[in-house]
C-alpha positions as CSV (number, residue, x, y, z in Angstrom):
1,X,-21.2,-19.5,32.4
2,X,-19.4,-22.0,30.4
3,X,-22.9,-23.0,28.6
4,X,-23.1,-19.0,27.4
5,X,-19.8,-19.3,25.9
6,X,-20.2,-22.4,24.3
7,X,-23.5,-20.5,22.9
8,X,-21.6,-17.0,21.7
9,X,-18.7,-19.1,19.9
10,X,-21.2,-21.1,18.1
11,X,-23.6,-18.3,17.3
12,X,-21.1,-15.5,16.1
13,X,-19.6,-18.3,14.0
14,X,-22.2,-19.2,12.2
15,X,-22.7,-15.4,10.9
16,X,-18.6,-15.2,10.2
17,X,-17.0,-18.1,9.5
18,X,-18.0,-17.8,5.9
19,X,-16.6,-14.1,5.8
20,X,-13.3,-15.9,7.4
21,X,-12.6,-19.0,4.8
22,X,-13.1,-15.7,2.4
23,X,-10.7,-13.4,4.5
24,X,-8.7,-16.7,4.4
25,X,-8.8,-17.1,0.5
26,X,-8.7,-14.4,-1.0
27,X,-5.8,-13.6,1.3
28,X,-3.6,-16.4,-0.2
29,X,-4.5,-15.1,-3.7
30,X,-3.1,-11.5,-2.3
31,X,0.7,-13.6,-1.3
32,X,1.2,-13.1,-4.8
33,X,-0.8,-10.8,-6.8
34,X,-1.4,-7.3,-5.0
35,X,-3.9,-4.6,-5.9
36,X,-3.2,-3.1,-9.4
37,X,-0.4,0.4,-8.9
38,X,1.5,2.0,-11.2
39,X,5.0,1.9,-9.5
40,X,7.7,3.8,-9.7
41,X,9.5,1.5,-12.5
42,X,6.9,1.3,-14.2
43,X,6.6,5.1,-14.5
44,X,10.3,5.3,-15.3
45,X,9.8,2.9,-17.7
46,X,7.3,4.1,-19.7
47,X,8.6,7.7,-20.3
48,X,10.6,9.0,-22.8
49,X,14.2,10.2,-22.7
50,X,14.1,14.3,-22.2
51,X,15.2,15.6,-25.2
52,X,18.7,17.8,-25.0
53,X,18.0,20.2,-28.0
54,X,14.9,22.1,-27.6
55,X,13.7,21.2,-24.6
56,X,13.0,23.5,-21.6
57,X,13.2,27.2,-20.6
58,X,15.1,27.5,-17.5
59,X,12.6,27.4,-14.8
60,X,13.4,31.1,-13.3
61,X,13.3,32.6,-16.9
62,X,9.7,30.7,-17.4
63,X,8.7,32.1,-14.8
64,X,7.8,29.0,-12.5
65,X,8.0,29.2,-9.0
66,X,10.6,26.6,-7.4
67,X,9.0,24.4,-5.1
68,X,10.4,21.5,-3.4
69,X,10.4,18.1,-5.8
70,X,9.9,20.3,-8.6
71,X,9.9,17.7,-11.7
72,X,10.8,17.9,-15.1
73,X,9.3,15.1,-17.1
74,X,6.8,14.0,-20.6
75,X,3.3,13.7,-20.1
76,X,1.5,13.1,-23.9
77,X,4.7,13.3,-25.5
78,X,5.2,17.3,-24.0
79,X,7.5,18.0,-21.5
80,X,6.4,19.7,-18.5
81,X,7.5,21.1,-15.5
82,X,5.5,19.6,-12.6
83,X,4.7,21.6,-9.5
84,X,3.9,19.5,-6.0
85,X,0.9,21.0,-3.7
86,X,-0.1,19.4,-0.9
87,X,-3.1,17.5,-1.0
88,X,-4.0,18.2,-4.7
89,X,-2.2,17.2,-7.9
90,X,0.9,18.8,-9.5
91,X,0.1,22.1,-11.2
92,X,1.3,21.5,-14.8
93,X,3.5,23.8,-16.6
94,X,4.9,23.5,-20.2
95,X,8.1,23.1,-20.1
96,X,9.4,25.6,-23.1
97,X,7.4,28.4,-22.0
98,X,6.3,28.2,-18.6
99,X,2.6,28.3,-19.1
100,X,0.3,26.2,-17.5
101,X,-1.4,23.2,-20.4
102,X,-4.6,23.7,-21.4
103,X,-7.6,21.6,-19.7
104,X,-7.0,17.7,-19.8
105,X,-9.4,16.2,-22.6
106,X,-10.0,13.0,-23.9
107,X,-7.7,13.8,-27.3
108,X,-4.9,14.0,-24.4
109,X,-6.0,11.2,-22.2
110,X,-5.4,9.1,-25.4
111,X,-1.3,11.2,-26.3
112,X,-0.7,10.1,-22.7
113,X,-1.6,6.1,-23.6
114,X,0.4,6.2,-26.5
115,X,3.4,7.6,-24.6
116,X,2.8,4.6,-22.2
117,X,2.4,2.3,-24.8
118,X,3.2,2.9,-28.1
119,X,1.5,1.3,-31.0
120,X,-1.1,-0.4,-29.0
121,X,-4.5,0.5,-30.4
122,X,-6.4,3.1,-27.1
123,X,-10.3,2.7,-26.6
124,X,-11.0,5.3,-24.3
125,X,-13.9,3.8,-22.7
126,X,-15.2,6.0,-19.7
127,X,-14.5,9.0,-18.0
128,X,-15.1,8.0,-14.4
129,X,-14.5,8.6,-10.6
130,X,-14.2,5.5,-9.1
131,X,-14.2,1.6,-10.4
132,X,-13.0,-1.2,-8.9
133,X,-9.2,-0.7,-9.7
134,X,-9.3,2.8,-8.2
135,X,-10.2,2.5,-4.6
136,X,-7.2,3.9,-3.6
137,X,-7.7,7.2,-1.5
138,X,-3.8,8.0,-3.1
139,X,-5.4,8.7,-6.3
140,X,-8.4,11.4,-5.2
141,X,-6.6,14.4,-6.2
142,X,-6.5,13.2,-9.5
143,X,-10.0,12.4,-10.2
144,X,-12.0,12.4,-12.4
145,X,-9.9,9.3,-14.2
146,X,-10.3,8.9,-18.0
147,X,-10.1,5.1,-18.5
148,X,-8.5,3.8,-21.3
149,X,-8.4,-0.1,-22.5
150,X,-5.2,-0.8,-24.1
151,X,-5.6,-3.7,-26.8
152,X,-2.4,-5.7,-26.6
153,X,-0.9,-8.9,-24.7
154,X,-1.3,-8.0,-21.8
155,X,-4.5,-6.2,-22.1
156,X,-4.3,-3.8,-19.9
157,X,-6.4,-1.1,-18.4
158,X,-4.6,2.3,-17.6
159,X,-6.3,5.5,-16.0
160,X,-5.4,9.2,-17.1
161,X,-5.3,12.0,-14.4
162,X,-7.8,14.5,-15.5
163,X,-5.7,17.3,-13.6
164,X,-2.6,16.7,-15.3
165,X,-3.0,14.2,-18.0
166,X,-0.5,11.6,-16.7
167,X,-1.2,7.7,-16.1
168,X,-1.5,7.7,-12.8
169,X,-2.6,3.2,-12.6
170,X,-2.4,0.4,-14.8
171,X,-4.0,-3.1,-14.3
172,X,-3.2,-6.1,-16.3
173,X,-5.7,-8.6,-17.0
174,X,-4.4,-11.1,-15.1
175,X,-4.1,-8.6,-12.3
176,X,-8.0,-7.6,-12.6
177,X,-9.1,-11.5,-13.0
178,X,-7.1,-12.7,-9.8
179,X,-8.1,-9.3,-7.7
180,X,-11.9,-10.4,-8.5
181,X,-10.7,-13.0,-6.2
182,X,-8.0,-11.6,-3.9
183,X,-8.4,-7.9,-2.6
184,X,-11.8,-7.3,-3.9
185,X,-13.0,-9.8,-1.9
186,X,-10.3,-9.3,1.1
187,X,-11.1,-5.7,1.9
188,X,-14.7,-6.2,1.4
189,X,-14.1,-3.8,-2.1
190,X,-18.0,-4.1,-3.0
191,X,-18.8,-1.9,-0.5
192,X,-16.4,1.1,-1.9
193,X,-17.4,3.7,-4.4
194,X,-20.9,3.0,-4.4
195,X,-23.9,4.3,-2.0
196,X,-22.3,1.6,0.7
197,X,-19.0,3.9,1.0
198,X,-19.7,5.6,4.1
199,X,-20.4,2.2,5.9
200,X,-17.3,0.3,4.6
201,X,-14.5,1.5,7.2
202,X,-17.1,0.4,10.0
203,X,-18.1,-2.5,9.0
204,X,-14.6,-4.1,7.9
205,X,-13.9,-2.8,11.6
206,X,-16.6,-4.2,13.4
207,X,-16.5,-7.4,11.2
208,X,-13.1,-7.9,12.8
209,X,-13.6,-7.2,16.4
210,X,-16.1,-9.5,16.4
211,X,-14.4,-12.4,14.9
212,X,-11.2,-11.7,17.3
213,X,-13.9,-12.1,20.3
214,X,-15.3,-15.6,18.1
215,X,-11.5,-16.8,17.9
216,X,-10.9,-16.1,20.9
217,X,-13.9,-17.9,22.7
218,X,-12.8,-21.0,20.0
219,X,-9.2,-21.1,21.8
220,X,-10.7,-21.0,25.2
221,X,-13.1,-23.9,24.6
222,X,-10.9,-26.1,22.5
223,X,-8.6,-25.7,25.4
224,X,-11.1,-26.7,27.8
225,X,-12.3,-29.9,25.4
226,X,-8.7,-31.2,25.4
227,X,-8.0,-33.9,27.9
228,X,-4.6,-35.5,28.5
229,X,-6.0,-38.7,29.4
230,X,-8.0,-39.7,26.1
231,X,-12.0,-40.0,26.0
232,X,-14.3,-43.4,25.5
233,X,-13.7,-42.3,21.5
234,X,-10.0,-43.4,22.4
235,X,-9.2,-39.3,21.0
236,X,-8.3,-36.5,22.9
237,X,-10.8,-34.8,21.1
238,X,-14.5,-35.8,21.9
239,X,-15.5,-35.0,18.6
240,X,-16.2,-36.7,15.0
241,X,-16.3,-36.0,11.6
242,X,-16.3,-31.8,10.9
243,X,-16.3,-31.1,14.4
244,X,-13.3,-32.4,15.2
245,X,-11.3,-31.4,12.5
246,X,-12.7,-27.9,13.7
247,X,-11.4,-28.2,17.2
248,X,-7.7,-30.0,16.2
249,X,-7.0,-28.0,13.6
250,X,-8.2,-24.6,16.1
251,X,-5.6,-26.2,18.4
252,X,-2.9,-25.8,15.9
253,X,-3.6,-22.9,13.8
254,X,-5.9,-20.7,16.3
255,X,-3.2,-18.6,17.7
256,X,-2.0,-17.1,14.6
257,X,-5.6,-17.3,13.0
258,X,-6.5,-14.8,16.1
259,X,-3.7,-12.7,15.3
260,X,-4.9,-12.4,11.6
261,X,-8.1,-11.2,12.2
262,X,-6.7,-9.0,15.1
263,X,-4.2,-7.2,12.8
264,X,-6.4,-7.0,10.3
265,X,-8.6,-5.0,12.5
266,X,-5.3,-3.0,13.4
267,X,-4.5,-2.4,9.4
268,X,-7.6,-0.1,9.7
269,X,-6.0,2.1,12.2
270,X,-9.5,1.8,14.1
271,X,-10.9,5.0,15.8
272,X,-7.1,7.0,14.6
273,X,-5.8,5.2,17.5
274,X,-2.1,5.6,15.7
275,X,-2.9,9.1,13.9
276,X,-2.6,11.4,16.8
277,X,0.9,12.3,17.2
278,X,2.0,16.0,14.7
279,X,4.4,15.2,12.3
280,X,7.8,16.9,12.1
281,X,7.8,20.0,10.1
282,X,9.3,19.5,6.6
283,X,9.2,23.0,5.4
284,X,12.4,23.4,8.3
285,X,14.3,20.7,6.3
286,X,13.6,22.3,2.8
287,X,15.0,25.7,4.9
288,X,15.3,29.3,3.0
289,X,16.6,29.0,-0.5
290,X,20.0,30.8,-0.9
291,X,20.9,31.0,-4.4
292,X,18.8,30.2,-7.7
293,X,19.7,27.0,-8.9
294,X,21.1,25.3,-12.1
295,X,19.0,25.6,-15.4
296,X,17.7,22.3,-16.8
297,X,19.0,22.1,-20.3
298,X,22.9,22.7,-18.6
299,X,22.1,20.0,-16.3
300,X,20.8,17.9,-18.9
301,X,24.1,18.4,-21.5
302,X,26.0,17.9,-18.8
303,X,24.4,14.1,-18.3
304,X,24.3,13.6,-22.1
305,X,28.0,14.7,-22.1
306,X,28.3,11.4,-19.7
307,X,26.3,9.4,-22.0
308,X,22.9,8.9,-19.6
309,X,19.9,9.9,-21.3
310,X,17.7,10.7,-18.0
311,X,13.7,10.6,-18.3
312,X,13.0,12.6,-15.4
313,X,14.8,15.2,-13.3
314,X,13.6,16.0,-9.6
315,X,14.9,18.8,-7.7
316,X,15.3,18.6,-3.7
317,X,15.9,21.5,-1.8
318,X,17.8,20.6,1.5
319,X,18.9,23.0,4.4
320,X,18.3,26.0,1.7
321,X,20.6,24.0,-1.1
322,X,18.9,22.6,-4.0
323,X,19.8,19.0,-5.2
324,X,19.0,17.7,-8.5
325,X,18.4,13.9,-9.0
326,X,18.1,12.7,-12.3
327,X,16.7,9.3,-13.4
328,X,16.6,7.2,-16.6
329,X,13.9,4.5,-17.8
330,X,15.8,1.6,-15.9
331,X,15.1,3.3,-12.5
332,X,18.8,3.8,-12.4
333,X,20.0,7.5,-10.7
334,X,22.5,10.3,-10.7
335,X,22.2,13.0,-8.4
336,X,23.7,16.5,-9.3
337,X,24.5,19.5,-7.3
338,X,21.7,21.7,-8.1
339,X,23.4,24.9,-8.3
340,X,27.4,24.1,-10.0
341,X,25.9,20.9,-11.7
342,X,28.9,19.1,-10.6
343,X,27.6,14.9,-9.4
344,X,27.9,14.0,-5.8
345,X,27.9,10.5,-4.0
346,X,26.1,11.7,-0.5
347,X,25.0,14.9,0.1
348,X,27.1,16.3,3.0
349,X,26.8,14.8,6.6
350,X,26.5,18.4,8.3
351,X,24.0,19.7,5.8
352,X,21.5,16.5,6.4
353,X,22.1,17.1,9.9
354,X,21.5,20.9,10.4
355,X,18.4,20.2,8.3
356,X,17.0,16.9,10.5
357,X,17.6,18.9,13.5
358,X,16.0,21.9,12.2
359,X,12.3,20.1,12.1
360,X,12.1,20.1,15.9
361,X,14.6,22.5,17.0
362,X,13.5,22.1,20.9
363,X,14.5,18.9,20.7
364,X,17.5,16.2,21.1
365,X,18.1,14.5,18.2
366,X,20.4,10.9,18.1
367,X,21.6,10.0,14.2
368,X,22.2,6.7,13.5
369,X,23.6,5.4,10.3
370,X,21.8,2.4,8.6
371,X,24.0,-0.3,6.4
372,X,21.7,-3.4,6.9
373,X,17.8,-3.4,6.9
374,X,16.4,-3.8,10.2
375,X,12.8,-4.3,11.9
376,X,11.9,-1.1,11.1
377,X,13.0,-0.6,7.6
378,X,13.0,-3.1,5.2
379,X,12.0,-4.4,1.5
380,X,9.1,-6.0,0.6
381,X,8.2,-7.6,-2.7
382,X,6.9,-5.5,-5.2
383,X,2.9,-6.2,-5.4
384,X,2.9,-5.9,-2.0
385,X,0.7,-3.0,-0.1
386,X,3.7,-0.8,0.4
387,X,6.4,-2.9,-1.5
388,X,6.8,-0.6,-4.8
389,X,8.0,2.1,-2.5
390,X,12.1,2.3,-2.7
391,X,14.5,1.1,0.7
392,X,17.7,2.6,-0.4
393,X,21.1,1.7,1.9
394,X,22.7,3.2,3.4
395,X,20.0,5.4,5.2
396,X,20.0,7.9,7.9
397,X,17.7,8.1,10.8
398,X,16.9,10.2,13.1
399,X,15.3,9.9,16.9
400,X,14.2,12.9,18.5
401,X,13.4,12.7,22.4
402,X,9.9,13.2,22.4
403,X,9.6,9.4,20.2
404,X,9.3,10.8,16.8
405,X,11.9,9.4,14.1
406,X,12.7,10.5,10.5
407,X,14.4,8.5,8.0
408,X,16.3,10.3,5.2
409,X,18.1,9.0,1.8
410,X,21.7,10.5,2.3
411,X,22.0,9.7,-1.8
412,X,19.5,11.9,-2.8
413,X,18.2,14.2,0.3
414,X,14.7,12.6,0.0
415,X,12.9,12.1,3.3
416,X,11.9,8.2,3.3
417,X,9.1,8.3,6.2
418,X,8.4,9.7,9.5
419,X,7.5,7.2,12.4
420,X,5.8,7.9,16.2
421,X,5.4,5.4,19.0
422,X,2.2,5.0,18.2
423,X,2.9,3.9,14.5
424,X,6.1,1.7,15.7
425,X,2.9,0.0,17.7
426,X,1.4,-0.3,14.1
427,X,3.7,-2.2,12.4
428,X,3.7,-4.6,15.3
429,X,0.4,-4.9,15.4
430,X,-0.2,-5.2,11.9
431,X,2.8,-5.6,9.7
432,X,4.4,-8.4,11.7
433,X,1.1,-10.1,13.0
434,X,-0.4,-10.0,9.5
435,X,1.6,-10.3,6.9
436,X,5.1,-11.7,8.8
437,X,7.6,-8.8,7.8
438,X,10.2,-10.6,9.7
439,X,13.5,-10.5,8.7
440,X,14.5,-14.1,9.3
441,X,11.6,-15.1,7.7
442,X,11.5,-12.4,4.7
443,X,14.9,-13.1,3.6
444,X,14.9,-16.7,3.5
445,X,11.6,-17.4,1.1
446,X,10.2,-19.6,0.5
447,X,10.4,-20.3,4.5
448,X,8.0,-17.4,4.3
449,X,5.6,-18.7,1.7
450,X,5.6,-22.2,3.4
451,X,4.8,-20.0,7.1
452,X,2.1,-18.2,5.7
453,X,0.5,-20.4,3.2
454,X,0.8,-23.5,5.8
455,X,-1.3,-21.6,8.4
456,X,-3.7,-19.5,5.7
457,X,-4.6,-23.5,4.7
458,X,-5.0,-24.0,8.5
459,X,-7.3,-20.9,9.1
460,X,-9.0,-22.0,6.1
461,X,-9.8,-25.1,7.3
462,X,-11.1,-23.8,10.6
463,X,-13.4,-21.8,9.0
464,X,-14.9,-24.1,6.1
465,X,-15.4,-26.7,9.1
466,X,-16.8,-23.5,11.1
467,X,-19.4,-23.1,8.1
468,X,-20.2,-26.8,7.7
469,X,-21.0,-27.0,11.3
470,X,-22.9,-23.7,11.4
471,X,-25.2,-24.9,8.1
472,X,-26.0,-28.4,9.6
473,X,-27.1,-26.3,13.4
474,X,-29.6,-24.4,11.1
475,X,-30.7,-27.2,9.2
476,X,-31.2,-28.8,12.6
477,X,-33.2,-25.9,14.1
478,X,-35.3,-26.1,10.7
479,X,-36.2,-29.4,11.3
480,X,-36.9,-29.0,14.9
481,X,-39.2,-26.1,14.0
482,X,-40.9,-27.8,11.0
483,X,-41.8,-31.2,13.8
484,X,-42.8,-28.8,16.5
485,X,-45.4,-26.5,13.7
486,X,-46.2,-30.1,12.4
487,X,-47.0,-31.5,16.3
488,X,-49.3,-28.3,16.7
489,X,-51.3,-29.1,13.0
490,X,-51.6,-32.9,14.6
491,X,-53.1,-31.9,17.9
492,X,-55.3,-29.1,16.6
């Protein structure tokens, strides 16, 4: 039995150790540069203030419909009223009249890079749905993208919805050149967006779950290899050369280089094994509308009154009452009572309450009040996978019996995330086994960078040695083959 082992570890690592040094690699590169996203600062950023004087009909008297996070912001230098719907993009109104803007075209595509940057000479270079920058299943409602190359310092590449005419992603060149070499390679990007698409979730699956089984058929044997008392080599290791930096440095790093590959197979969410659970419904929170709410130019000489020149204004509709949150270009916020126009601090304890409990009204509910982050909520670094997306403190959240939580920004209404079991399971499995969102380790970097770089560098090693030893068995078996043909020519 131990003879077949021996066999599968060596076998399965000669077909994957080369795709783990790469898994190994490219993730290091990904520590530090993530996969190019337009966040939200850098949306803030590059809009324009909204203009007081001349700016907006009052939504009711335009005749558009209020719908919860209606927005009021500049796309191509035009400011429009911006209508969520589920599952596709915004619906796109001009703001002065009400009417929805014409078809997105190229002319526009190339207003809505000189709004993001102005001056810098536009080449509109493709109109395309999907490149290697725009895997991202978050940007399908807005394809087709109209790609635009941006001739400055940086130069950048920034894509143009062709629903609503807003950038929607921009990518750096430095981004693109070290993404060639960090997610492209990671997530196994060549597969995507191409003929190979329906194969790629599979195989990055598969891919995994075997290379768990290899790493975990490596810590068994290098266990077994180990011997207190030392061999005639004078090492506890009976190896030499490649092989036994393969089986020391498995000793040390193995465990955490079998939880890498494991919670990378879990970052797929495999087979929707943490999908299943219904989400809580949201359209209870919103609740029934009970009075039409504060018009947009009041609301936004009211602010200029106070010397804040917003760039955006989102309203929130909250256990029936409307919430206005206004932001300017340094991601700073001010949040208005959507209906007297008056500021708040914290929308009002009973009102988030009633609302939360409202989303599963068969159910207990237990609030609890969040000052410091915990192992469930958290910041991460920007370029990280889910970094750009804001952690405000204090929050609230809320547990219902059944295992479902909600988490809510008192400041502004806005409903953070919804968690079950099942995804609690996830961020086990995956965020803490992967990438180490650990709090003692996250907040005192670079204890962090020394963790995960330190063992990447040991996985990395594993695997080149894995390779080294897996091209010199082949060689061998060559050789072997080529004497054996050449004994048969001889005795014929």
């Amino acid at each position: 039995m131990k003879r077949y082992l021996y066999l599968w570890h060596r076998w399965l690592g000669i077909g994957l150790c080369l795709f783990m040094a790469m898994w190994f690699f490219s993730g290091m590169v990904m520590l530090y540069v993530g996969y190019p996203k337009l966040t939200p600062r850098e949306h803030l950023a590059h809009l324009p203030a909204l203009p007081v004087a001349d700016c907006c009909a009052a939504p009711l008297q335009a005749g558009v419909p209020w719908h919860d996070g209606l927005t009021l912001s500049t796309i191509g230098g035009r400011a429009v009223y911006l209508l969520p719907r589920a599952g596709q993009a915004p619906t796109v109104l001009d703001a002065r009249t009400g009417q929805p803007v014409e078809p997105v075209n190229a002319a526009q595509a190339l207003a809505a890079a000189e709004q993001f940057a102005p001056g810098a000479p536009a080449e509109l270079q493709a109109r395309i749905d999907e490149d290697a920058w725009t895997h991202s299943r978050g940007l399908d409602a807005h394809r087709p993208l109209y790609r635009i190359a941006l001739h400055d310092a940086q130069r950048q590449l920034i894509y143009v919805s062709s629903q609503t005419g807003a950038v929607v992603r921009d990518a750096s060149g430095t981004e693109r050149l070290w993404n060639w070499v960090g997610t492209w390679l990671h997530w196994l990007y060549p597969l995507r967006g191409n003929a190979l698409q329906p194969i790629w979730s599979n195989t990055v699956i598969w891919l995994s779950l075997i290379a768990t089984l290899m790493a975990l058929l490596g810590m068994v044997l290098g266990g077994l290899r180990w011997r207190r008392r030392p061999y005639r080599n004078g090492s506890h290791s009976p190896y030499r050369g490649w092989a036994r930096w393969h089986h020391l440095t498995g000793l040390v790093a193995g465990g955490l280089l079998v939880c890498w590959i494991f919670s990378g197979l879990m970052s797929m969410n495999p087979w929707g094994l943490f999908s299943r659970s219904a989400a809580l419904d949201t359209t209870a929170f919103a609740g029934q509308p009970t009075a039409p709410p504060a018009d947009s130019g009041a609301l936004l000489q009211r602010l200029q009154a106070d010397g804040w020149r917003p760039v955006e204004l989102q309203w929130r509709q909250v256990a029936g009452h409307y919430w206005v949150t206004a932001r300017s270009a340094n991601g700073e916020q001010r949040v208005l009572d959507g209906h007297s126009g008056q500021p708040v601090a914290q929308l009002p304890v009973e009102l988030l309450h009633g609302a939360i409990a409202a989303m599963a009204p068969h159910s207990q509910v237990q609030f609890d009040w969040l000052t410091d982050y915990d192992f469930y909520y958290y910041p991460r670094t920007e370029h990280s996978m889910l970094g750009h997306l804001p952690k405000p403190l204090p929050m609230l959240r809320a547990r219902f019996d059944d295992g479902r939580w909600v988490e809510v920004d008192p400041a502004t209404g806005e409903l953070l995330s919804q968690s079950t079991p099942a995804r609690r399971v996830s961020r086990v499995l995956f965020a803490l086994l992967h990438s180490w969102d650990w709090l003692p380790l996250l907040e005192r970097r670079p204890l962090w960078d020394i963790w995960m770089v330190g063992f990447s560098l040991g996985g990395l090693l594993i695997s080149i040695s894995g390779v080294v030893l897996g091209w010199r068995r082949l060689r061998l078996r060559s050789k072997r083959r080529q004497a054996l043909a050449s004994s048969v020519r001889l005795m014929r």
